[in-house]
C-alpha positions in Angstrom: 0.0 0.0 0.0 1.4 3.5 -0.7 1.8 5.6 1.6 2.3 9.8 1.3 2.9 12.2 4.1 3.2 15.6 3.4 3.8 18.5 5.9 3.8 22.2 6.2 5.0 24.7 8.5 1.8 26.6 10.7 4.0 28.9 12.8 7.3 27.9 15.2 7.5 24.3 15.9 3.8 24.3 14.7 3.1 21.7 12.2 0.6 20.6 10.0 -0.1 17.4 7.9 -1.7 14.6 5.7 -1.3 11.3 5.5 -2.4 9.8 2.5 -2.7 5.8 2.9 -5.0 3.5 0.6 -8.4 5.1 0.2 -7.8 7.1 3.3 -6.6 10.2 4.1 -5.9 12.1 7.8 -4.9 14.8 8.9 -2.6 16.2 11.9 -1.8 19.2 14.0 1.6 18.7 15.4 3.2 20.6 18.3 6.6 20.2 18.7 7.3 21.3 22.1 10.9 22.6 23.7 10.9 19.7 26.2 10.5 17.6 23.3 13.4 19.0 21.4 15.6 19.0 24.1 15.0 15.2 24.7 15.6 14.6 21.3 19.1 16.4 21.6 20.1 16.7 17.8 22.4 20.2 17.3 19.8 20.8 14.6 16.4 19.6 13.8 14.7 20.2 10.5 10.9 20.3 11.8 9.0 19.3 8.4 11.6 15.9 8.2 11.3 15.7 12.0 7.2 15.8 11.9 7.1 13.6 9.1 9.7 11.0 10.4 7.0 11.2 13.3 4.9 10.0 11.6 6.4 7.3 9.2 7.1 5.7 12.3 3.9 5.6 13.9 2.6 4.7 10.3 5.0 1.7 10.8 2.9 0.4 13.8 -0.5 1.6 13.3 -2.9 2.9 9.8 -3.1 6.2 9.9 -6.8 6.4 11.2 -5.0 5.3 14.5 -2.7 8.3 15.0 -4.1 10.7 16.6 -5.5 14.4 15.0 -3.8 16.2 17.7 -0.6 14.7 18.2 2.3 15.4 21.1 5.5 14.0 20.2 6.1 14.5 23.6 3.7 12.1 25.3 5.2 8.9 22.9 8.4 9.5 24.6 6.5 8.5 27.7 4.9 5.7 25.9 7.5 4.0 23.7 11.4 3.9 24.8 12.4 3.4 21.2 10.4 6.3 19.8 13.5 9.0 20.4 16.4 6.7 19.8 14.3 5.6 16.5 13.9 9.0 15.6 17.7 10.2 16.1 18.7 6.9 13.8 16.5 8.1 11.3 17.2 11.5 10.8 20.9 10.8 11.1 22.0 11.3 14.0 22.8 8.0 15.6 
């Protein structure tokens, strides 16, 4: 199945996007807050690539009718121990 994701900056660390999957298509407000950042630790993030690597890898666990409209990067760090260290190896940085 093909998958598309396609972001766009709202305002600082404000993010929004589609996710194109199948016959269905979502959409997402992203926040990306400093906490988050500074637990992510890269020297510098690109937030469109960073949202959308977000995605791809909840995309890689659940459909996209599963990831939340609202979504807080920042509360899957509480719930997954791999998302961040997933998230560094894929933009790069581990």
């Amino acid at each position: 199945m093909s998958t598309e994701v396609r972001v766009r900056p709202m305002a600082d660390h404000e993010y929004a996007a589609e996710v194109h999957e199948g016959t269905e298509t979502t959409t997402h407000h992203v926040v990306l807050s400093r906490n988050f950042l500074d637990d992510l630790a890269l020297l510098e993030v690109d937030g469109t690539a960073l949202v959308e690597e977000i995605l791809r890898y909840l995309l890689d666990r659940e459909p996209n009718t599963a990831i939340p409209h609202e979504l807080d990067p920042a509360a899957l760090t509480d719930q997954d121990a791999e998302f961040l260290p997933e998230l560094r190896r894929r933009l790069g940085a581990e």
